[in-house]
C-alpha positions in Angstrom: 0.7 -10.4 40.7 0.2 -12.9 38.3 2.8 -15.0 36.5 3.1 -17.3 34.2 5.9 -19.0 31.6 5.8 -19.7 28.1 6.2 -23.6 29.4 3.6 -23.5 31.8 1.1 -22.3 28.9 2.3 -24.9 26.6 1.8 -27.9 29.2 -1.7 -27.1 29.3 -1.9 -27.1 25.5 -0.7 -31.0 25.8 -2.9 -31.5 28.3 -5.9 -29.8 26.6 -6.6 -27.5 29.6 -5.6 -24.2 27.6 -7.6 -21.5 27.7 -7.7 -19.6 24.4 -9.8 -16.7 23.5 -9.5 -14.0 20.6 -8.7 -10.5 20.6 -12.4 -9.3 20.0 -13.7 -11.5 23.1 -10.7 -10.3 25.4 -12.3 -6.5 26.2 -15.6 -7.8 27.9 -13.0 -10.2 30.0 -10.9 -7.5 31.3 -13.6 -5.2 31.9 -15.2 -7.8 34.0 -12.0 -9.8 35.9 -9.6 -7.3 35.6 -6.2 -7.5 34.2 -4.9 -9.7 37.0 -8.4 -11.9 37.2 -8.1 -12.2 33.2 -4.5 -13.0 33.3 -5.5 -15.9 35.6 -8.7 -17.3 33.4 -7.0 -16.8 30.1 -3.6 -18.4 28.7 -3.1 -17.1 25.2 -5.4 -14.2 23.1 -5.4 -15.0 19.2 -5.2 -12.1 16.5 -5.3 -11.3 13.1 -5.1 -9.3 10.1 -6.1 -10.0 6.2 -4.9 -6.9 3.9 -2.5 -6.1 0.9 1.3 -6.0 1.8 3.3 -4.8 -1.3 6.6 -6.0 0.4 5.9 -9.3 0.3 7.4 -12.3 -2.1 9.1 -15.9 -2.6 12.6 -17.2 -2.5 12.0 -20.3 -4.8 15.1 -22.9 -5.8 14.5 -24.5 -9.0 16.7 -27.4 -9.1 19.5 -27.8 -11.6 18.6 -28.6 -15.0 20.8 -30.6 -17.8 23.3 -29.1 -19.4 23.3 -26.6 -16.1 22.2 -23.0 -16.0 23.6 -20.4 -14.1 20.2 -17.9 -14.5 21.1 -14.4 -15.3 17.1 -13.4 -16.0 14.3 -15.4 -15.3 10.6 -14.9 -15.6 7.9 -16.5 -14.6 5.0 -16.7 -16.2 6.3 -14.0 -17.6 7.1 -11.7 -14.6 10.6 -11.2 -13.8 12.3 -13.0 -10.5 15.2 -11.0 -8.8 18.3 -14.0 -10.3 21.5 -12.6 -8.8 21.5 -14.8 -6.1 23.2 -18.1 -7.1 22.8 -20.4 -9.7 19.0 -21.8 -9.6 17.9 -19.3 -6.6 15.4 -16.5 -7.2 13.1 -14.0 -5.3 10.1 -13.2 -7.2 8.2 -9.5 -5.7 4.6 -9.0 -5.0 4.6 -6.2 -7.0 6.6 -6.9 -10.0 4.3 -6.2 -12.9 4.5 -8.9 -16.1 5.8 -8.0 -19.2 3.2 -8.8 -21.4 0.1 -8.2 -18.7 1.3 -5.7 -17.3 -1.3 -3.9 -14.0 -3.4 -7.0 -14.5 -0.9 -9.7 -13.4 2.0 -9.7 -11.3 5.0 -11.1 -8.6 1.8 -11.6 -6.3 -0.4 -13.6 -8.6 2.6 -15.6 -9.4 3.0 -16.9 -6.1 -1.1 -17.5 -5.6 -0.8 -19.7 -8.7 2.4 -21.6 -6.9 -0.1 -22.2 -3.4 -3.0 -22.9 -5.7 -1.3 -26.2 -7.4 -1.0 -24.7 -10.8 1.4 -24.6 -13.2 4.2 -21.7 -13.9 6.1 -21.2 -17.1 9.7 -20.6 -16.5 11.8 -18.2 -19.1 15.6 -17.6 -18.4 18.7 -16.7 -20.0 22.0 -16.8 -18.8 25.7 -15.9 -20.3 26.8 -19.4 -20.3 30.3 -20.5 -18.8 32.4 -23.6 -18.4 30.7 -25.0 -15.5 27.2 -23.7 -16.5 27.4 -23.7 -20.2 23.6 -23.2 -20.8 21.9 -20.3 -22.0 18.6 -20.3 -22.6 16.1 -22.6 -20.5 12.1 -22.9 -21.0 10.1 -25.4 -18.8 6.9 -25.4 -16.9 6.9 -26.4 -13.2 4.4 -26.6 -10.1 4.8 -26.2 -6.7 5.3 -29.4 -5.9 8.9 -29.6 -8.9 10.3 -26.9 -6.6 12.6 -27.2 -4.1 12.4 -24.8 -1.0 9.6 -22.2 -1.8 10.2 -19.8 1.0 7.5 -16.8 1.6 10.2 -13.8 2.8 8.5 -11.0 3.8 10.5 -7.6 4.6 7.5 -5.7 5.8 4.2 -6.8 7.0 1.3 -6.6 9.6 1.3 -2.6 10.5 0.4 -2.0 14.1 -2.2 0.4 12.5 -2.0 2.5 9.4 -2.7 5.9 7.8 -6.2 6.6 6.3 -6.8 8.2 2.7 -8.9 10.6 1.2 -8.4 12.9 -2.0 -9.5 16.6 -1.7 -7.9 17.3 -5.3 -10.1 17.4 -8.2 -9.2 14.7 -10.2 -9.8 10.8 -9.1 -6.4 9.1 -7.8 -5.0 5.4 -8.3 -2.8 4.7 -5.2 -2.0 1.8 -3.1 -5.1 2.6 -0.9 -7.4 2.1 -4.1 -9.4 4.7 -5.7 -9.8 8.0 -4.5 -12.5 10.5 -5.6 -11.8 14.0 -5.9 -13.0 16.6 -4.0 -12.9 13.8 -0.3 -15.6 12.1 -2.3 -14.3 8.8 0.0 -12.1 7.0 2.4 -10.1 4.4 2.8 -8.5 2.1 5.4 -6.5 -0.9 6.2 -6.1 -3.1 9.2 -8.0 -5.0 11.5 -8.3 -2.8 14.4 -9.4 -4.8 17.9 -7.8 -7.6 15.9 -4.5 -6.2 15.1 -1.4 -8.6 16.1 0.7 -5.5 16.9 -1.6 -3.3 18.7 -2.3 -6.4 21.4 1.2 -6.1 22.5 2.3 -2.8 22.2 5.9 -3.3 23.8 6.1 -6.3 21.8 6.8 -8.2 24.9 5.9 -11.8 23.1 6.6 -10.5 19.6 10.3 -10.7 17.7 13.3 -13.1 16.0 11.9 -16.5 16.8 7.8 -15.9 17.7 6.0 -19.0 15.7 3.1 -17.2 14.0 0.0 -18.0 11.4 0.9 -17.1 8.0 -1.0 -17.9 5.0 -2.7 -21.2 6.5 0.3 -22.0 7.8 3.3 -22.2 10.8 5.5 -19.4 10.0 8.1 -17.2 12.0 9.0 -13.8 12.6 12.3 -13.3 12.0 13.0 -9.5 12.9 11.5 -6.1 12.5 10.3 -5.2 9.4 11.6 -2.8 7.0 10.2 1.3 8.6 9.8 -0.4 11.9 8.8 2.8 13.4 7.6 1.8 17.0 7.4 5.0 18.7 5.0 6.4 16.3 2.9 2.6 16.3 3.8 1.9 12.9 5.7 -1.3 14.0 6.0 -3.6 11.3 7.2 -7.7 11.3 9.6 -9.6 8.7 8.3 -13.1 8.2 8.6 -16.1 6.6 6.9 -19.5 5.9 6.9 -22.0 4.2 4.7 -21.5 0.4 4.1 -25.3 0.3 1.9 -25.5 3.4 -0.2 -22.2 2.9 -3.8 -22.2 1.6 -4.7 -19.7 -1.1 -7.5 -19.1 1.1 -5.0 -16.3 2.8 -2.6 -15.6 -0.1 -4.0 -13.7 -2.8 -2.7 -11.8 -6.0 -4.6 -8.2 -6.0 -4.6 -5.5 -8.9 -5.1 -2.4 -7.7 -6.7 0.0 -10.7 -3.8 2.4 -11.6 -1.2 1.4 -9.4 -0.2 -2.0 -10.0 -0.5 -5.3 -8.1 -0.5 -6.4 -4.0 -0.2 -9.5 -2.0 -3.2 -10.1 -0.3 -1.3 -11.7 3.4 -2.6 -13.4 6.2 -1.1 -12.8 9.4 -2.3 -14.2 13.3 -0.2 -13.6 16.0 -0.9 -15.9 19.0 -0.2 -13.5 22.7 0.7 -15.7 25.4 -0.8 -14.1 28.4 2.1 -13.9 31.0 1.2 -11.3 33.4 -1.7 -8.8 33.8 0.2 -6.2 31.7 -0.1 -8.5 28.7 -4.4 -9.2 29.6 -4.4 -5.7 30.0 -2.5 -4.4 26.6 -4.7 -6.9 24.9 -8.2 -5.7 25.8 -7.4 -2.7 23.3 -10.7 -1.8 21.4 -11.0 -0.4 17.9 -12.5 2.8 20.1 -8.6 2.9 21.5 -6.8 2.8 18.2 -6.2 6.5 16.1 -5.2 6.7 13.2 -4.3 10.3 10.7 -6.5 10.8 8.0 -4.5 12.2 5.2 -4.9 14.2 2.2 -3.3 12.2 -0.8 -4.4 14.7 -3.0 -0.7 16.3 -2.3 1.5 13.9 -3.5 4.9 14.7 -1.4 6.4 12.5 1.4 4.6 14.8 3.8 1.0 14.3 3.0 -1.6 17.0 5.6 -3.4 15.9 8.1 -6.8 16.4 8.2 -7.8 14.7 11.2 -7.6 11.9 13.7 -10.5 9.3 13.5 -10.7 6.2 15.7 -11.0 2.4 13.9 -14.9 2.5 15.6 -15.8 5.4 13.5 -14.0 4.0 10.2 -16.2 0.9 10.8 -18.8 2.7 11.4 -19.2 3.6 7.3 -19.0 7.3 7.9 -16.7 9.8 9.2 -16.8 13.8 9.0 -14.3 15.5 7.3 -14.8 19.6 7.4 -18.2 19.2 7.9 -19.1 16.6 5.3 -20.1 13.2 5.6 -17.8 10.8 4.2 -18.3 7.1 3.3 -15.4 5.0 4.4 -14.6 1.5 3.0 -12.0 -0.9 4.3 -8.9 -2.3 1.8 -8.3 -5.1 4.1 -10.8 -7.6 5.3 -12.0 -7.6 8.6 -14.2 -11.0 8.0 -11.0 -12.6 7.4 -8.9 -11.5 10.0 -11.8 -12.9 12.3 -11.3 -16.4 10.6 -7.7 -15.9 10.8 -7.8 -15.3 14.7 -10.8 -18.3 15.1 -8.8 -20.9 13.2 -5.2 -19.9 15.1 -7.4 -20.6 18.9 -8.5 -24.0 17.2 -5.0 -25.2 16.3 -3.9 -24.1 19.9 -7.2 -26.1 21.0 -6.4 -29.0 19.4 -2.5 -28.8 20.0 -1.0 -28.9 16.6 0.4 -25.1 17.1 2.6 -24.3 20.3 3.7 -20.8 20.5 7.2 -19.6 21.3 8.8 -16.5 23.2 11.4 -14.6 20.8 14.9 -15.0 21.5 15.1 -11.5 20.8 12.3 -8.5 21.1 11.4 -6.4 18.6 12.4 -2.8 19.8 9.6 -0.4 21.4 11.3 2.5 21.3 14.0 4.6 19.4 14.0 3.1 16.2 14.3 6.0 14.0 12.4 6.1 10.1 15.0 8.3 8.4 13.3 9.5 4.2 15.4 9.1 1.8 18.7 11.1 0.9 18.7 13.2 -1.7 21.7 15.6 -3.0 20.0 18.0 -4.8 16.0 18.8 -4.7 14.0 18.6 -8.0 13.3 21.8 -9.5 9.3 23.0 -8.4 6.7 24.6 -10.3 7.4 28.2 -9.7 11.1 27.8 -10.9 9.8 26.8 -14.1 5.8 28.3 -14.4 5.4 31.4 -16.7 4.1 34.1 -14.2 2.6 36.3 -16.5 -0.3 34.7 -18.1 -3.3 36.1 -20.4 -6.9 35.2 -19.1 -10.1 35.8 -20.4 -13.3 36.7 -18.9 -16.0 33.9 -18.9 -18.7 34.8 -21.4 -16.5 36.8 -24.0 -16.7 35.4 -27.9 -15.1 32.7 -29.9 -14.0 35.3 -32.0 -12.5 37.2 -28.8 -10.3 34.7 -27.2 -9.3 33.9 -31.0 -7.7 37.5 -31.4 -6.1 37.1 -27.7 -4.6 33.9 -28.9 -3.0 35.2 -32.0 -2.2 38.9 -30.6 0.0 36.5 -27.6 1.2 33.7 -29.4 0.4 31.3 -27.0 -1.7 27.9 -27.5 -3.6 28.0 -24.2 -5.6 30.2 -22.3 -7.2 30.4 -19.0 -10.7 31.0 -18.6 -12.0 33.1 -15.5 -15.2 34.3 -13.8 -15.9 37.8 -12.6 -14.3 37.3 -9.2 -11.0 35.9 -11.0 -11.3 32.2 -10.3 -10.4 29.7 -13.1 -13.8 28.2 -14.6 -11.9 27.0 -17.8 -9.6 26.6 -20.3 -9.5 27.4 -24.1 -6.6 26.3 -26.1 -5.7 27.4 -30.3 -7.4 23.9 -31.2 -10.7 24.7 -29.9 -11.0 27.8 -31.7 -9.7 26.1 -34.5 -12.3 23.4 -34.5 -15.5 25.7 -33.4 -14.6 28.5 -36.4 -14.7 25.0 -38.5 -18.3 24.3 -37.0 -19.1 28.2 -37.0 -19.5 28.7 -33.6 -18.8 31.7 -32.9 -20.9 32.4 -29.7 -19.9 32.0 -25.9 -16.6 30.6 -25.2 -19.0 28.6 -22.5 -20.1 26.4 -25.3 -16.3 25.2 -26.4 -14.1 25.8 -22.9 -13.1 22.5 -21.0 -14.6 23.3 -17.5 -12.9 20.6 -15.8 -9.6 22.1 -16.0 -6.7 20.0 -14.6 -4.0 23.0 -12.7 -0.8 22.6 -10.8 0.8 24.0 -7.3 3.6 26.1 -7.2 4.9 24.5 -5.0 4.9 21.0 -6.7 7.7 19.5 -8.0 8.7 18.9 -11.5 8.3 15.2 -11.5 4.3 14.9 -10.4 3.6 18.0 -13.0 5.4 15.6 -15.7 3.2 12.9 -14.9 0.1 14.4 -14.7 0.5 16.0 -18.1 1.6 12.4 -19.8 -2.1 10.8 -17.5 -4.2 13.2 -19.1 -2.9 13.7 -22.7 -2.6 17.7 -22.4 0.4 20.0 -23.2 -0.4 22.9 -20.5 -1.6 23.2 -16.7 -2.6 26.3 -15.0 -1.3 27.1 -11.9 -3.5 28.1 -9.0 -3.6 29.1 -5.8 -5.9 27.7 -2.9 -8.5 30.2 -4.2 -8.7 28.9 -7.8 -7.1 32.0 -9.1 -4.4 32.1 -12.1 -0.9 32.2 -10.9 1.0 31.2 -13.7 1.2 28.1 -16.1 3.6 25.9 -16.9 3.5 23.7 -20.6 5.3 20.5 -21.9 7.4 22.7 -23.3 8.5 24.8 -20.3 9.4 21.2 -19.1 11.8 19.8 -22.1 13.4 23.2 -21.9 14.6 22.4 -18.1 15.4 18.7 -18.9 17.2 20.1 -22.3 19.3 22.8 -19.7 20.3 20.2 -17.5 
């Protein structure tokens, strides 16, 4: 059995004898050696991964100014820095949106614009007291004013990661980019073969202490990330480096249409090879690695599962879903965790990056990832829906669904085809505005056909939303078959915040 310390792998790396390979070359070596013959040949196996990780940001010290400030807000370039931490600390969010920019800009583009050399416009105000009698301070700095400029990140590097589609029918702006209706694509993240996590499973070399690649530079983890959920293989990494030695090339700002903005984070973990367990758990292929495809179409914590694909068939472009062949498209870049793992070997090569053993492990096992408690659920749908609703048959008369409308009293009504399924939706308005035009023929020629509905079983909150997104008053409410179960207004909705 072969065995090897974390100081015998570091004297070769003085000596230049190391032998360093990458993730992607390790398979072909263990297929051919062995585990025990590879964990001979090979010392240390480099990986990486290059994708948006919202819980990233910067703990930045500003130095005092004159007269002193004790900040009570701050912004920078005009996005708001978390100030209750002392004096002249703050931490400034990846995703905290600016004020004036809003989706376009954020915490994330922020710190980019620190690594890139540029210069940040400071805004803070403070309530002013004896020893910091300031209150009010505006001044533009660059990185290189700023005192520490720590990168502090709660929760990065996924071992793997959940994959999205949208079988709803309208197009949906989330975290995982765009998403067409009706599974019209797919999205991923993580660098598969590559991934830091996934090459040591057990996290055997990984936890408080391991000296890692971040951003271009030496960084450190420091402990398990926030929903460090190991026995599932969502183990996730809190790390930190040092802002002033990172390249931009591997720290970028991202906007995500809808959603808001991301931190683009490179991440290379370096796997000292110390027994033929470790070659072996680091021959992993993206053929090894499953990941759940989920439906994001249902937006509760529990999203369905439509299937399991492999990180070789998400790479592949295509995967079937029900039959149908769907393009996929990655959110994270593959290319760069390839550079990411290439330029981590060459600093081991040349001996200007010695890796280190954790003084503590990250746990493997029984690390439970509780949701949130709530005291009291959100009222759904059906508690609040009208269950009897008025339809009309598709291809009956302006001048029909006009005397439905007025015998009711009601502003919207649901159009149906001859098996009962919604095909539209007619509201007072329309009739209104085609008895202006004199058209008085099919309701086909004046119905909305694209007809935005509602689950029963959804709550409140995501009905809200969805009216507010789309500018209507109303939604139908169907079930899995497209039939008219109910429907449920703006005005159904102020009632129930009115009651409560």
């Amino acid at each position: 059995m072969v065995g090897k310390t974390i100081q015998d792998i570091n004297a070769k790396i003085a000596n230049g004898s190391v032998h360093v390979v990458t993730a992607e070359e390790m398979p072909d070596i263990v297929a051919e050696l062995g585990p025990d013959g590879a964990a001979k040949e090979i010392d240390i196996v480099t990986t990486g991964t290059f994708g948006a990780m919202c819980s990233s940001g910067a703990f930045l010290n500003f130095g005092h100014s004159d007269p002193p400030i004790k900040m009570q807000k701050v912004w920078l370039n005009d996005v708001e820095a978390y100030a209750g931490l002392a004096a002249i600390d703050a931490y400034i969010g990846a995703t905290q949106l600016s004020k004036s920019r809003g989706m376009e800009y954020g915490g994330a583009h922020v710190i980019e614009d620190l690594v890139a050399g540029k210069s940040i416009d400071i805004h803070a105000t403070a309530y002013g007291t004896d020893c910091y009698p300031r209150k009010v301070l505006d001044t533009t700095v660059t990185i290189d004013d700023l005192n520490q400029t720590t990168m502090f990140n709660p929760r990065n590097g996924y071992q793997k990661y959940n994959v999205a589609t949208n079988c709803s029918d309208r197009t949906l702006y989330t975290y995982m980019g765009t998403l067409l209706p009706d599974c019209g694509n797919v999205t991923y993240s993580g660098a598969g073969v590559l991934s830091p996590m996934y090459n040591d499973p057990t996290y055997q070399t990984i936890g408080v202490g391991s000296r890692i690649f971040l951003c271009g530079a030496q960084g450190y983890v420091t402990g398990q990330g926030t929903q460090h959920d190991p026995d599932n293989n969502f183990a996730t990494m809190m790390v930190q480096g040092d802002l002033k030695q990172m390249d931009k090339k591997y720290l970028r700002g991202a906007s995500f249409h809808g959603y808001g903005t991301s931190q683009y984070v490179g991440i290379g973990i370096p796997i000292p090879i110390l027994n033929a367990d470790i070659a072996k758990a680091t021959a992993v292929t993206d053929a090894d690695i499953t990941v759940d495809v989920l439906d994001y179409g249902v937006a509760r914590r529990s999203r369905p599962v439509l299937r399991q694909v492999t990180y070789e068939e998400l790479k592949s472009g295509m995967i079937d879903i029900n039959g149908k062949e769907i393009t996929t498209s990655p959110m994270s870049s593959f290319h760069d965790a390839r550079a990411i793992a290439g330029e981590l070997k060459d600093w081991i090569q040349k001996g200007t990056f010695y890796p280190t053993l954790p003084v503590e492990r990250l746990p493997s096992s029984g690390v439970v990832f509780k949701p949130m408690k709530q005291i009291g659920e959100r009222p759904t749908v059906a508690d609040v829906m009208a269950k009897r609703v008025t339809t009309i048959l598709q291809g009956r008369t302006v001048e029909n669904a006009a005397k439905v409308i007025m015998e009711g009293n009601f502003n919207h009504l649901p159009v149906v085809s001859d098996e009962d399924r919604l095909v539209g939706i007619i509201t007072a308005w329309d009739i209104a505005k085609a008895v202006a035009k004199n058209k008085r023929d099919k309701l086909d020629d004046i119905m909305t056909r694209t007809v935005v509905t509602a689950d029963a079983s959804e709550p409140i909150d995501i009905v809200a939303r969805r009216l507010e997104q789309h500018n209507i008053s109303a939604l139908p409410v169907v079930d899995k078959h497209s039939r008219v179960k109910g429907i449920i207004t703006s005005d159904d909705i102020s009632k129930l915040v009115a009651r409560r």
